[in-house]
N, C-alpha and C positions, 0 to 999 in steps of 0.2 A: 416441546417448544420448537417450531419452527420460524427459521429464517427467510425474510423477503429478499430474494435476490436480486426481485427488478425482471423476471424473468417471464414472459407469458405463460398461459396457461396450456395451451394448445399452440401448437407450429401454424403458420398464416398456411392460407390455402396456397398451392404452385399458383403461379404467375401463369403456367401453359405446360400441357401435356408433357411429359418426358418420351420421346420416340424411342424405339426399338431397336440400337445399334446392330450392326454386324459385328462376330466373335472372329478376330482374326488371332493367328498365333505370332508370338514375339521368341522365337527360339522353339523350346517348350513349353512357354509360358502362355496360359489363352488370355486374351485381352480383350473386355468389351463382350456384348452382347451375353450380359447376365452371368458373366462369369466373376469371381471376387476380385475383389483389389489385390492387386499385387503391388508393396513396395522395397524396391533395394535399397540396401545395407553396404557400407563399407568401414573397414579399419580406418584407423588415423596413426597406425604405427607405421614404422618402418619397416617393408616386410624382409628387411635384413634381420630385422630385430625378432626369431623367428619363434621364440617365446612366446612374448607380447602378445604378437600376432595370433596366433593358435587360444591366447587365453581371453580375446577380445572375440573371437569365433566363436567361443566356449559362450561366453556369456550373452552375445545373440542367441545362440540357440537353444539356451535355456529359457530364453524370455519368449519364445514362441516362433523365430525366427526358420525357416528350413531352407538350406541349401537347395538350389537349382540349377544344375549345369545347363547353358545355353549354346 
């Protein structure tokens, strides 16, 4: 049994081309020009709290997340 989502079947054609950026570097991080997304991550503890902290990093990086020094 499938469900109607309301959803097309096929994605619309682009509107216009996608050009070819330049890959510039953000630290170590490359950005652009066909390089993957990269997104940051931060706590919402206190990083007094230095527990917390370490077990909110823990759990980033088990979800697929990896540290970057910049």
């Amino acid at each position: 049994m499938s469900v109607d989502l309301g959803m097309p079947a096929t994605p619309p054609a682009p509107l216009a081309e996608r050009r070819q950026s330049r890959q510039l570097m953000v630290g170590s991080v490359p950005v652009g020009g066909g390089a993957p997304v990269s997104v940051q991550s931060m706590t919402t503890t206190l990083t007094a709290n230095v527990n917390a902290t370490l077990q909110q990093i823990a759990e980033l990086t088990a979800s697929g997340c990896q540290i970057v020094r910049v």
